[in-house]
C-alpha positions as YAML, in Angstrom:
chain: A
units: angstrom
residues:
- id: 1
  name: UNK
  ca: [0.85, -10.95, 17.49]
- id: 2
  name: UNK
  ca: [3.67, -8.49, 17.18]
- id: 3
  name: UNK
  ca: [2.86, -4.70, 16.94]
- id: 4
  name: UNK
  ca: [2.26, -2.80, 13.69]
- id: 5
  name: UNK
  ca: [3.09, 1.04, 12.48]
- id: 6
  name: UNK
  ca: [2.27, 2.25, 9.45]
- id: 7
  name: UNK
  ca: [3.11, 5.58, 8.20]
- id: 8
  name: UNK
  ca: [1.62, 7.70, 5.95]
- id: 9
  name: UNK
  ca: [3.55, 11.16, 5.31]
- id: 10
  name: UNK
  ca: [1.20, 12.43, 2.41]
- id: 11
  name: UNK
  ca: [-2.31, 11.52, 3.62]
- id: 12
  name: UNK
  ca: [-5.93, 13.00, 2.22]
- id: 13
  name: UNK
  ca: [-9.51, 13.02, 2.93]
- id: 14
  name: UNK
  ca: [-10.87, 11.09, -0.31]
- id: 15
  name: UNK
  ca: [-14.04, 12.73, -1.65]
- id: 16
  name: UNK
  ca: [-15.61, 10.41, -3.77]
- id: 17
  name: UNK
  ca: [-18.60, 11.03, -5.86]
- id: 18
  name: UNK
  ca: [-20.86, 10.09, -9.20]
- id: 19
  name: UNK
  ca: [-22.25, 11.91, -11.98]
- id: 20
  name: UNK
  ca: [-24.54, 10.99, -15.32]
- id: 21
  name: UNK
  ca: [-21.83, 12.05, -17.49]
- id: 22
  name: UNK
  ca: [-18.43, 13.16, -17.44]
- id: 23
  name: UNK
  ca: [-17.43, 15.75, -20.16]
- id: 24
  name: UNK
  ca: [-16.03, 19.33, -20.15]
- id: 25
  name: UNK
  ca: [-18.34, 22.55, -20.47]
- id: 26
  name: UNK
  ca: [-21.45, 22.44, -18.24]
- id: 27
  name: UNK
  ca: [-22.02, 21.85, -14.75]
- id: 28
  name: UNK
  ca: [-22.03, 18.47, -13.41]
- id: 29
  name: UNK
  ca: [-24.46, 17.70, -10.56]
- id: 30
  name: UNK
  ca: [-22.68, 15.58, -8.35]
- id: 31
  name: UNK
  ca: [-24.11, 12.98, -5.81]
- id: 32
  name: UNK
  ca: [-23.62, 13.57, -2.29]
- id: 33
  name: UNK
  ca: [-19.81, 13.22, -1.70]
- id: 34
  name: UNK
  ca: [-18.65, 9.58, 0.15]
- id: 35
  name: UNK
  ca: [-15.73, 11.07, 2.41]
- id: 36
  name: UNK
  ca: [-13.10, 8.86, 3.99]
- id: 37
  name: UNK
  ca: [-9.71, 9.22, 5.23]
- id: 38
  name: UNK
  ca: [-7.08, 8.33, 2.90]
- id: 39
  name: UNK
  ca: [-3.32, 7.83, 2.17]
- id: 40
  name: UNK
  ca: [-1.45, 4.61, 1.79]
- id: 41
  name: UNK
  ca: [-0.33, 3.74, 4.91]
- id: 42
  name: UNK
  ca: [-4.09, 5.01, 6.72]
- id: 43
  name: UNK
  ca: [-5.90, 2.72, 4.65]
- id: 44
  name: UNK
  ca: [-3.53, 0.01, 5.38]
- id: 45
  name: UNK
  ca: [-4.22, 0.11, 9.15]
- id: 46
  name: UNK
  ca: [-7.94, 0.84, 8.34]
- id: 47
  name: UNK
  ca: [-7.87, -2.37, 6.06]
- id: 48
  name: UNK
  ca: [-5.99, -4.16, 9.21]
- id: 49
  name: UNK
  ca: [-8.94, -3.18, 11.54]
- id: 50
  name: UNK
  ca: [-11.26, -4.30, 9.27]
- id: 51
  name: UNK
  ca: [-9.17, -7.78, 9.02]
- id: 52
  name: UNK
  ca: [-9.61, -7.99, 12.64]
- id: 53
  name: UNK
  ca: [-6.10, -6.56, 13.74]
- id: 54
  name: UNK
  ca: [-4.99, -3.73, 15.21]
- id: 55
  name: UNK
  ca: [-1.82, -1.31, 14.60]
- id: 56
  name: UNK
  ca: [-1.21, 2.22, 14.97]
- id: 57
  name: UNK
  ca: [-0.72, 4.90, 12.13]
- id: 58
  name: UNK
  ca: [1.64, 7.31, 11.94]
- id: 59
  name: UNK
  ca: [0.21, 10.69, 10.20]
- id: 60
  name: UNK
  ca: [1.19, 13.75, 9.38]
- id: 61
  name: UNK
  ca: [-1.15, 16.18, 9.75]
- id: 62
  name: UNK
  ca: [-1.45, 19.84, 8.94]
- id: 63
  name: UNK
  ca: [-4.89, 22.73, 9.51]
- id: 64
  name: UNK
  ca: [-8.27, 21.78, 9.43]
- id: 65
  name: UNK
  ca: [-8.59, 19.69, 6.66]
- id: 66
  name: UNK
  ca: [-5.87, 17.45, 9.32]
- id: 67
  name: UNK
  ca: [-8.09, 17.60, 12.31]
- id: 68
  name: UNK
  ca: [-11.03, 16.92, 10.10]
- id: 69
  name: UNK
  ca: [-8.68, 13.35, 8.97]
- id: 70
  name: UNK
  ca: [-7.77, 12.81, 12.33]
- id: 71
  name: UNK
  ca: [-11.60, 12.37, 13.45]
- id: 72
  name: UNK
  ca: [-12.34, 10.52, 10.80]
- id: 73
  name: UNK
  ca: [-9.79, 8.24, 11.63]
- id: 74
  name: UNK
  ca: [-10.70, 8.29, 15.83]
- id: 75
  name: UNK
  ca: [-14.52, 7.69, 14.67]
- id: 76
  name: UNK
  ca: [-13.31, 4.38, 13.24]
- id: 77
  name: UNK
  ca: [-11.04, 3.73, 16.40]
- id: 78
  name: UNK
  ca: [-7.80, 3.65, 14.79]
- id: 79
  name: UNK
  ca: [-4.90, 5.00, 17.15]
- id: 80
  name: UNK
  ca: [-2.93, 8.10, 15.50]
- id: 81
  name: UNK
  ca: [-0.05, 9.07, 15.96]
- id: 82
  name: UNK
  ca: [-0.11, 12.55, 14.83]
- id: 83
  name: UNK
  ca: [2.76, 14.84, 13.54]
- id: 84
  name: UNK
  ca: [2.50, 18.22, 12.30]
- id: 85
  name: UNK
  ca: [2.98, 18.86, 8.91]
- id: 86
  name: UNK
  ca: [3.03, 21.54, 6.77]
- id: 87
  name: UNK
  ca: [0.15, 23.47, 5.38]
- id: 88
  name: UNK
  ca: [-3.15, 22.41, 4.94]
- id: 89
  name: UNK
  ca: [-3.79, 18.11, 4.75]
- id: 90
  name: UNK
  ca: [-4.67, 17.70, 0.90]
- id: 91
  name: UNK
  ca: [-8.01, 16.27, -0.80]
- id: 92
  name: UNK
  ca: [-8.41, 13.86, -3.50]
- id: 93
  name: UNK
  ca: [-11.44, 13.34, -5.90]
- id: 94
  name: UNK
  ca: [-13.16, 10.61, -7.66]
- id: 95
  name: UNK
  ca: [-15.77, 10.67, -9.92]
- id: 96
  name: UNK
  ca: [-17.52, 7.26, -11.28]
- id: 97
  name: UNK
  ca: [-19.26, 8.37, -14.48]
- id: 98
  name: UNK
  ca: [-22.52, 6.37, -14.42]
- id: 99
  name: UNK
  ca: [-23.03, 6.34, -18.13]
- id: 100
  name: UNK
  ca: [-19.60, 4.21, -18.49]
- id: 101
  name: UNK
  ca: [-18.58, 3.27, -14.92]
- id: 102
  name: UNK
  ca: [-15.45, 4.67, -15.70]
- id: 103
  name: UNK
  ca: [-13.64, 6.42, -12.69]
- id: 104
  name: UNK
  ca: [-12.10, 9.64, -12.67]
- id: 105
  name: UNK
  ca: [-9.21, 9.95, -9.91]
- id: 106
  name: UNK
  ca: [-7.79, 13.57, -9.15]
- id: 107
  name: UNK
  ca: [-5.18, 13.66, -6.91]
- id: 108
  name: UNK
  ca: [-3.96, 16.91, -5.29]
- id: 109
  name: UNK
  ca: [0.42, 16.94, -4.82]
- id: 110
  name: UNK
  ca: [0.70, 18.08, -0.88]
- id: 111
  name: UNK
  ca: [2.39, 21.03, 0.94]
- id: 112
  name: UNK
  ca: [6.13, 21.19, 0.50]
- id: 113
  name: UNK
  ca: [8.52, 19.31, 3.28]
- id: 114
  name: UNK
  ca: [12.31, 21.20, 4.38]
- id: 115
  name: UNK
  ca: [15.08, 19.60, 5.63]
- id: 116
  name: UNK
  ca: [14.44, 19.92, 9.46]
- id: 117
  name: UNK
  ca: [10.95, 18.37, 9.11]
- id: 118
  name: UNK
  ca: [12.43, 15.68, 6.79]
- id: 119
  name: UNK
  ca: [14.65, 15.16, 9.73]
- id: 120
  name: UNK
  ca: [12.21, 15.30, 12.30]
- id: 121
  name: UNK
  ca: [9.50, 12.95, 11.40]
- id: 122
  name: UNK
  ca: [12.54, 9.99, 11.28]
- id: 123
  name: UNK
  ca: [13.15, 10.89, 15.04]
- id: 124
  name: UNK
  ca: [9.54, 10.62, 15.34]
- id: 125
  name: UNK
  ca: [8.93, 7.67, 13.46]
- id: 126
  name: UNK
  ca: [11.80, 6.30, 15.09]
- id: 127
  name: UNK
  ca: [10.59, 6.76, 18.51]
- id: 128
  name: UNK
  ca: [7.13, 5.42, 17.87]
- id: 129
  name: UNK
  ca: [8.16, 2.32, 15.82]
- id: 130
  name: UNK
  ca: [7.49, -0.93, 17.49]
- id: 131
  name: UNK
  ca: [10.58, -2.98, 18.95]
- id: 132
  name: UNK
  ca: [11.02, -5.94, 16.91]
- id: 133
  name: UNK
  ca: [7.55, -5.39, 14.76]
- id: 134
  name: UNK
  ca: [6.74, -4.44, 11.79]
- id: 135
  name: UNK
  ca: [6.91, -0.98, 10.48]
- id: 136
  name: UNK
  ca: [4.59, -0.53, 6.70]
- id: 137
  name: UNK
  ca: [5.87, 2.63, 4.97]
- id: 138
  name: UNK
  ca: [3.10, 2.85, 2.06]
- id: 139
  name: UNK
  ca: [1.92, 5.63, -0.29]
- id: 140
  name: UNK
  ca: [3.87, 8.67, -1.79]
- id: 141
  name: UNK
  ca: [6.00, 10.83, -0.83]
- id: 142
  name: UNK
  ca: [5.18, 15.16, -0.26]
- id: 143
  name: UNK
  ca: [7.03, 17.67, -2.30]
- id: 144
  name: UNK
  ca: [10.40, 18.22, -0.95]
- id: 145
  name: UNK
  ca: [10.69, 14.85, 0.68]
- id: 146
  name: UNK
  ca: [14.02, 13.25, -1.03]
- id: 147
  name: UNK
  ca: [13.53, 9.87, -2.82]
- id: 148
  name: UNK
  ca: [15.64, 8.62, -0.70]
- id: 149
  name: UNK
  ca: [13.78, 8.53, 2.64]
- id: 150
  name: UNK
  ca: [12.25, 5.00, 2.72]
- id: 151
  name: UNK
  ca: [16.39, 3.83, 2.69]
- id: 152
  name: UNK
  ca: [17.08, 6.70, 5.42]
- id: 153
  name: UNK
  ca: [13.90, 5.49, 7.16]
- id: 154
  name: UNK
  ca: [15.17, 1.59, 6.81]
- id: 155
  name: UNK
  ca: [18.42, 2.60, 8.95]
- id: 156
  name: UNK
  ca: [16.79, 4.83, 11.39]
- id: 157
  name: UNK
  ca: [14.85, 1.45, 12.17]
- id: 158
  name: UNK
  ca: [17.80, -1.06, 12.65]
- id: 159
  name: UNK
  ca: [18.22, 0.25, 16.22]
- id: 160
  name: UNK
  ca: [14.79, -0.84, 16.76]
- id: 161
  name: UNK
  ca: [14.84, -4.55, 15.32]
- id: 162
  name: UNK
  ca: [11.80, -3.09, 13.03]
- id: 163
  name: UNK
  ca: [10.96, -5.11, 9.83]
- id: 164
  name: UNK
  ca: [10.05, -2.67, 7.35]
- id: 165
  name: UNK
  ca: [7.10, -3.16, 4.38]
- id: 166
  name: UNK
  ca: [7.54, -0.47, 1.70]
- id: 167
  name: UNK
  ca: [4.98, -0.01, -0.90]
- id: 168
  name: UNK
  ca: [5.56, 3.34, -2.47]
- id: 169
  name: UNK
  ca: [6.23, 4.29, -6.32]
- id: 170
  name: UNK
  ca: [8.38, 6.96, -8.66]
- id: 171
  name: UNK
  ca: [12.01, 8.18, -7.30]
- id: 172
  name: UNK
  ca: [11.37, 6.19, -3.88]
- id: 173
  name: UNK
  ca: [10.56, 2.92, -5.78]
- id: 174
  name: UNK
  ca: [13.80, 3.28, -8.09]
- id: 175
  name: UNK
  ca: [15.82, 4.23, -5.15]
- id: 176
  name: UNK
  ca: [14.59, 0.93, -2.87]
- id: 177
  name: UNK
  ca: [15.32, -1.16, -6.36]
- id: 178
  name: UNK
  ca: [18.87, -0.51, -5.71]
- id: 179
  name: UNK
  ca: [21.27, -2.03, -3.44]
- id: 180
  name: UNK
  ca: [22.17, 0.70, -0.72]
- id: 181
  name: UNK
  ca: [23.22, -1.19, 2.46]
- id: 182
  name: UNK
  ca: [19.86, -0.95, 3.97]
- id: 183
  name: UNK
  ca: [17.28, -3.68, 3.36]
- id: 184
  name: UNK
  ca: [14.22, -3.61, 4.34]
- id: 185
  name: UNK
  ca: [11.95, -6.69, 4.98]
- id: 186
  name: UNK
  ca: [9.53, -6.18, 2.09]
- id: 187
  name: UNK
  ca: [9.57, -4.15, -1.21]
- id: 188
  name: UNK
  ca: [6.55, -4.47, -3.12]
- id: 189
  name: UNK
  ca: [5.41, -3.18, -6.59]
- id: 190
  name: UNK
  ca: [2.94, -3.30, -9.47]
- id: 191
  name: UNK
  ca: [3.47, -5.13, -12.47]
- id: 192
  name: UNK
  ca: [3.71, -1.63, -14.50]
- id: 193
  name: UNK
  ca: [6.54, -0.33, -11.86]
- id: 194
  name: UNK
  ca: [8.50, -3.54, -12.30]
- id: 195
  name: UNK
  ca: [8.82, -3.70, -16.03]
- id: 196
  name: UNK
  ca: [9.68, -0.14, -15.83]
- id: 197
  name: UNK
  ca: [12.64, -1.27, -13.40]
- id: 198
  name: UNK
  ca: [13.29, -4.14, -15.55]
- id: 199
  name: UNK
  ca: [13.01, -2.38, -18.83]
- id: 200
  name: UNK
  ca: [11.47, -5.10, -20.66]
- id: 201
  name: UNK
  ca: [7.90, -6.76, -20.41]
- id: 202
  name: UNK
  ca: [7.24, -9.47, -17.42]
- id: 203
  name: UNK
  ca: [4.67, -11.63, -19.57]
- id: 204
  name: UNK
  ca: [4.52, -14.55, -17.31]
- id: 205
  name: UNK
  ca: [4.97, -14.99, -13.75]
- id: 206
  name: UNK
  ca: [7.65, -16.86, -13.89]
- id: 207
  name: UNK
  ca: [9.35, -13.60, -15.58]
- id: 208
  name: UNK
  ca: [7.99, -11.68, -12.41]
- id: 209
  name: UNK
  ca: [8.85, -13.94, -10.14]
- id: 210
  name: UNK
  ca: [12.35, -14.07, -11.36]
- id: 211
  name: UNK
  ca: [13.01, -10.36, -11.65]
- id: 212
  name: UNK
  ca: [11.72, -10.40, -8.01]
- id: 213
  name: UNK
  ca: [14.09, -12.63, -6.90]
- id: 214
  name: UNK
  ca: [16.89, -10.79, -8.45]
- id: 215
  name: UNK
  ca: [16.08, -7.98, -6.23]
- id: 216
  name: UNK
  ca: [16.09, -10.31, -3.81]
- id: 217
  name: UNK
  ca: [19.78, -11.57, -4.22]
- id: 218
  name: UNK
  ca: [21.13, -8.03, -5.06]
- id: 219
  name: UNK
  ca: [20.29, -6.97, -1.15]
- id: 220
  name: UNK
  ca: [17.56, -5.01, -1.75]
- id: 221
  name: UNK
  ca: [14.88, -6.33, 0.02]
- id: 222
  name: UNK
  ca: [14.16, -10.08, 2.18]
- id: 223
  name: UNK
  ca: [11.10, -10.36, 0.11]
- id: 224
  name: UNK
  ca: [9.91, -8.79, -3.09]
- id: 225
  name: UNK
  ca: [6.32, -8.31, -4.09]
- id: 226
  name: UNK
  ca: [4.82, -8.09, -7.69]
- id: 227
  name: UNK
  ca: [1.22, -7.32, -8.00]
- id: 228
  name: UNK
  ca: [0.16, -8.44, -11.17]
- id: 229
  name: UNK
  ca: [-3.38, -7.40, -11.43]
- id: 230
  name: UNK
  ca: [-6.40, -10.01, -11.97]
- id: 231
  name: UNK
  ca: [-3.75, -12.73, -11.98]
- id: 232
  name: UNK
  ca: [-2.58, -12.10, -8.42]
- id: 233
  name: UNK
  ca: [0.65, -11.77, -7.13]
- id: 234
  name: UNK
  ca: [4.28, -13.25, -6.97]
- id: 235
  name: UNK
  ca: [6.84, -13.37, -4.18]
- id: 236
  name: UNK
  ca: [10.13, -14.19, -3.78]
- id: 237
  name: UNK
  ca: [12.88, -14.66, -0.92]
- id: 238
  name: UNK
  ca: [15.88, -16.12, -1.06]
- id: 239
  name: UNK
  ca: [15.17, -19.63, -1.61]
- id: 240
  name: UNK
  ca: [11.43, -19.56, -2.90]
- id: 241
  name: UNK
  ca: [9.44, -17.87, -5.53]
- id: 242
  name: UNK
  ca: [5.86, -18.28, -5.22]
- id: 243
  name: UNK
  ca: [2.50, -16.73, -6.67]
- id: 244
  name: UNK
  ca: [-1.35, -16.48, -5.37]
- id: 245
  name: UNK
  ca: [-4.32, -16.33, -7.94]
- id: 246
  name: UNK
  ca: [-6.77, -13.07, -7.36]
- id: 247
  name: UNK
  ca: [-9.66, -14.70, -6.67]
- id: 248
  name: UNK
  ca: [-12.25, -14.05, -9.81]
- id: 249
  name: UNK
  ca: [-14.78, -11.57, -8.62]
- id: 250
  name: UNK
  ca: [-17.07, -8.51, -9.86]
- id: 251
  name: UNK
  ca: [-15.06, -5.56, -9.87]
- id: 252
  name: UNK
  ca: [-16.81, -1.92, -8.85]
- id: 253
  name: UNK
  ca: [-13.60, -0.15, -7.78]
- id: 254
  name: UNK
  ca: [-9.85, -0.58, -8.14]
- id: 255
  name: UNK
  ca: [-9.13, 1.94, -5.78]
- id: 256
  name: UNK
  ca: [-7.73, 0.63, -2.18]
- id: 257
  name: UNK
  ca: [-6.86, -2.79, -3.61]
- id: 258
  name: UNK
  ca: [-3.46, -2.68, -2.99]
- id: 259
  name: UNK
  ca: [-3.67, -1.11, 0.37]
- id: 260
  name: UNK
  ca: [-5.94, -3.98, 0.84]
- id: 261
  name: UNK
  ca: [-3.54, -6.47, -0.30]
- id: 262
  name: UNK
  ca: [-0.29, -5.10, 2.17]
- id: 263
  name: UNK
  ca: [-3.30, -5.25, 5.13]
- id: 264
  name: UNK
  ca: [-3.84, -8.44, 5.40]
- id: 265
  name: UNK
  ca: [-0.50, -9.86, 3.67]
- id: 266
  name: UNK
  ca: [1.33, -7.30, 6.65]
- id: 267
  name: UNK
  ca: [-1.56, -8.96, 9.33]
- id: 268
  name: UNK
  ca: [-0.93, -12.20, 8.51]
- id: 269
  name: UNK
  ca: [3.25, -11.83, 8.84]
- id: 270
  name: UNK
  ca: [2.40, -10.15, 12.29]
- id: 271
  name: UNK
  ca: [0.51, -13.15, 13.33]
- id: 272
  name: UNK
  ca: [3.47, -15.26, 12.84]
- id: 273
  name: UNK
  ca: [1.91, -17.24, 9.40]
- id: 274
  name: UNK
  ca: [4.53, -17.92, 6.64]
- id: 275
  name: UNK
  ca: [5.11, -16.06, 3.77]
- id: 276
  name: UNK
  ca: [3.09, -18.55, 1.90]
- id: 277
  name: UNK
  ca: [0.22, -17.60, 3.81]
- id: 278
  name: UNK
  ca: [0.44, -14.28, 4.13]
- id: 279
  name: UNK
  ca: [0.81, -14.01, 0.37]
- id: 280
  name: UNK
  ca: [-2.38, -15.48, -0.37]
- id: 281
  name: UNK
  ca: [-4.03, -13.85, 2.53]
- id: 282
  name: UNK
  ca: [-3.00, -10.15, 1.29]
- id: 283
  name: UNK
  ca: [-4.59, -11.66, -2.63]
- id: 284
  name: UNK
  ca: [-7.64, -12.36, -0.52]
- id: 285
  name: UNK
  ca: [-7.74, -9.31, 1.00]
- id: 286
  name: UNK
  ca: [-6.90, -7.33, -2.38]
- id: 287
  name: UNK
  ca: [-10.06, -9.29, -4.42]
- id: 288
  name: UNK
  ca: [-12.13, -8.74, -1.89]
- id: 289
  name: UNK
  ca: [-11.82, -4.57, -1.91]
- id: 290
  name: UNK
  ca: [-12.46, -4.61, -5.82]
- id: 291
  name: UNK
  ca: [-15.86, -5.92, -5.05]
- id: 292
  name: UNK
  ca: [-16.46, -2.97, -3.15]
- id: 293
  name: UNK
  ca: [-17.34, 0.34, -4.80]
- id: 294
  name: UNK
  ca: [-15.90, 3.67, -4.40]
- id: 295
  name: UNK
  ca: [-13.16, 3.80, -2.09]
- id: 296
  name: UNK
  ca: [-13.92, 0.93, -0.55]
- id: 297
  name: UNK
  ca: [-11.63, -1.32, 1.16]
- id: 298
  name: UNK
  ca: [-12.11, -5.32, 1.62]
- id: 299
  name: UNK
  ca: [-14.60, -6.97, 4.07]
- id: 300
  name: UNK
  ca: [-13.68, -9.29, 6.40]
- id: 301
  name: UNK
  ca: [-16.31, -11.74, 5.37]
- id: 302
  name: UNK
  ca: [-15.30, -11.64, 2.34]
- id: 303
  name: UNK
  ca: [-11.38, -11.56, 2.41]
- id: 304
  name: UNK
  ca: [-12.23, -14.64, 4.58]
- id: 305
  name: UNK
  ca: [-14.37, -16.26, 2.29]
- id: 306
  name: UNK
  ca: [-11.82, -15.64, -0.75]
- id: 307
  name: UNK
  ca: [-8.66, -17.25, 0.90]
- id: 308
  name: UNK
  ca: [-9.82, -20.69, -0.63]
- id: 309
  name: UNK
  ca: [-10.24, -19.10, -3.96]
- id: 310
  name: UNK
  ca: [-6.74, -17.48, -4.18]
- id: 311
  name: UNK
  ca: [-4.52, -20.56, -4.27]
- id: 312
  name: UNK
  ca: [-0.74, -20.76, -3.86]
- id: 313
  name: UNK
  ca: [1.52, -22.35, -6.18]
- id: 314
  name: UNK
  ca: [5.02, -23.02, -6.11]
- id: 315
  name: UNK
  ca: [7.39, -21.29, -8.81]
- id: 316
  name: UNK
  ca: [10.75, -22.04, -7.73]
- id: 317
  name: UNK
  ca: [11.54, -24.62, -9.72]
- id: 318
  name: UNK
  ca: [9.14, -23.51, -13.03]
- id: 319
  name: UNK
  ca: [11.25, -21.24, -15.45]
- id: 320
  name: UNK
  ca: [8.81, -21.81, -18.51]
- id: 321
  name: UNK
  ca: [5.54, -20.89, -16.48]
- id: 322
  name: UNK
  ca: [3.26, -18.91, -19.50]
- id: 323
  name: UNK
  ca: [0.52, -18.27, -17.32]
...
């Protein structure tokens, strides 16, 4: 198996809680708080562990509230790789009103970044990315971090042989979804994010699939990933386009699906498995955490169990696909 960093640059300790009701005015008691560590690219090597893998994740931490992440993280016997960062590590909150299960996410911005730590942390990253593995850049970026850094990170790699999974959203996202003489191995999105940088609806998934593999051609990414909710996910290379049902399961939570998804879909390229495979392996992985409440990730019984139930079909040669 080849060796996996992921790096999260704006990680959290996710407080998540319930309450009877949620409305403004009185106090609401709230149930004891689950706490976890969070951020993209944490929860993708937790969700890796949890697959059965290993990696190690690159974090940038800052005061208590950072040592406090960085034991959560050694209690689950995931190997950090810490960095100092500025101010205090943030919090996020979620709140599940009982009454309509509807969840409530709050999530705090993060100290601002300067240029010399901008520049720092790509020596670091540099240094500790793997030599010819696989380095997953997922989550958002801190204030004062310029929307350009996943591209400036994708060249600070090439030295390395690195293959580099990004998964991040706003100015970063539109930055990746243009052609800048840096491509990086695998560029994946929501369906929301890539109708936004398609400006027009992407009905079917033959519409994703297509606008994927435009990105594809235009050199700015190997692969393209388009997460389109309860109906799975597309991908396209150069010469295939393909798409994996979600597997159709009770839903508790939405939150650490996708973080899920680039687990086991990341796991499964590091394992050597096509991208076939590891498509339908990340959809498992992704069904699996909604079944889990909270901010829960995906079980590996059950991202297991769900591979048969997330089949792959072939869209390369299907331009009138309506489902």
């Amino acid at each position: 198996m080849q060796d996996i960093l992921t790096i999260t640059l704006n990680p959290a300790i996710d407080l998540a809680t319930s309450v009877d009701q949620v409305v403004a005015g009185p106090k609401l008691r709230c149930d004891a708080p689950q706490i976890d560590p969070g951020g993209g690219g944490i929860n993708v090597s937790r969700s890796i562990a949890i697959l059965g893998g290993a990696s190690r994740a690159f974090v940038v931490l800052g005061g208590a509230a950072g040592q406090q992440l960085h034991d959560l993280l050694t209690e689950e016997g995931i190997d950090v790789v810490a960095f100092a960062g500025p101010g205090d590590t943030r919090q996020n909150l979620a709140v599940t009103d009982r009454g309509t299960s509807g969840q409530y996410r709050f999530v705090m911005p993060g100290a601002d970044w300067d240029d010399a730590r901008c520049t720092a942390v790509l020596t670091a990253i540099s240094q500790a990315a793997p030599e010819g593995g696989f380095v997953v850049f997922s989550g958002s970026l801190p204030p004062g971090v310029p929307a350009d850094f996943p591209a400036r990170l994708c060249a600070a790699l090439e030295e390395r042989g690195a293959k580099l999974v990004v998964d991040t959203s706003g100015a970063a996202l539109r930055q990746m979804a243009q052609p800048n003489g840096h491509c990086p191995h695998v560029l994946r999105m929501d369906g929301a994010e890539a109708e936004d940088l398609a400006g027009r609806p992407l009905p079917t998934r033959a519409d994703s699939a297509a606008f994927a593999a435009g990105l594809v051609d235009a050199g700015c990414a190997h692969m393209v990933i388009v997460a389109r909710g309860a109906d799975g996910s597309v991908l396209a290379t150069s010469d295939a386009r393909l798409h994996a049902c979600a597997a159709d399961v009770p839903i508790q939570s939405k939150v650490g699906a996708g973080d899920s998804f680039v687990g086991g879909f990341t796991l499964a390229l590091a394992q050597g498995r096509a991208p076939g495979d590891a498509l339908q392996r990340g959809a498992a992985a992704a069904s699996a955490a909604v079944m889990t409440p909270a901010t829960g990730l995906c079980t590996r019984a059950d991202a297991e169990r769900l591979i048969a139930e997330c089949p792959l079909s072939d869209l390369t040669d299907r331009q009138d696909d309506q489902s």
